[in-house]
C-alpha positions in Angstrom: 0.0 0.0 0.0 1.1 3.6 -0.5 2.8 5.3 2.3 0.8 8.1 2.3 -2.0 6.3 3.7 -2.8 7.1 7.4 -2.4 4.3 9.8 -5.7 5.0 11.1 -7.2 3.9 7.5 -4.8 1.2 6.9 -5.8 -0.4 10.3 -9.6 -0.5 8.8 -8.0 -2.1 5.6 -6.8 -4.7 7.5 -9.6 -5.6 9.8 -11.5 -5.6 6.5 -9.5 -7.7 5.1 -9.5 -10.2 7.9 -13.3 -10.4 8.2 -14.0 -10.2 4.2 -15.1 -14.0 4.7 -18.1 -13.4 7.2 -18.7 -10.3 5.1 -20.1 -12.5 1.6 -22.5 -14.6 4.3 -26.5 -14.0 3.8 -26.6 -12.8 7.4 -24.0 -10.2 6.9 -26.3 -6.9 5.8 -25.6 -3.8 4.1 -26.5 -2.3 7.7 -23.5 -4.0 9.3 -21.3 -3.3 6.4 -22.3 0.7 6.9 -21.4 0.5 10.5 -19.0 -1.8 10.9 -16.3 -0.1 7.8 -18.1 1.9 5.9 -18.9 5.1 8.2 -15.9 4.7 10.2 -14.2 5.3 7.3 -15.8 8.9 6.1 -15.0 9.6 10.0 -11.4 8.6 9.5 -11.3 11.0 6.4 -13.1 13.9 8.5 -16.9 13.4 7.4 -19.5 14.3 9.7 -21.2 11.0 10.5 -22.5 11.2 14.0 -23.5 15.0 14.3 -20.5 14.9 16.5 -19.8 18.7 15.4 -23.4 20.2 16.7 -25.1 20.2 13.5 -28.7 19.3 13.1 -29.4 16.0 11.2 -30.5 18.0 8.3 -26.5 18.6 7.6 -25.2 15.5 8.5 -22.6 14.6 5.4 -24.1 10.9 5.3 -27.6 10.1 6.0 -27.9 6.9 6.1 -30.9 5.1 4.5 -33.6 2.5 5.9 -33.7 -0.8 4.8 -36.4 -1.7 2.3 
């Protein structure tokens, strides 16, 4: 991997990486996926995912969908 890649990102890499079997299983959902790599990543690269900076839901930077 590049160098310029902070080690907080690479350490999701890896723990993706480790866990990509239980991530093809039926019982795996696109929930999970979200919270478990997915919007700690846009945190890692500064996004505002949890309102942590005081702004109303209505600018969060990800909203994240219900399930259908």
């Amino acid at each position: 991997m590049p160098k310029h890649i902070p080690d907080k990102i690479l350490k999701l890499i890896e723990d993706f990486k480790k866990s990509s079997d239980g991530l093809y299983s039926p019982n795996y959902n696109e929930t999970e996926l979200r919270t478990d790599y997915v919007n700690p990543l846009f945190a890692k690269l500064g996004w505002n995912i949890n309102i942590e900076q005081g702004y109303s839901q209505t600018h969060r930077e990800v909203i994240n969908e219900a399930m259908v």
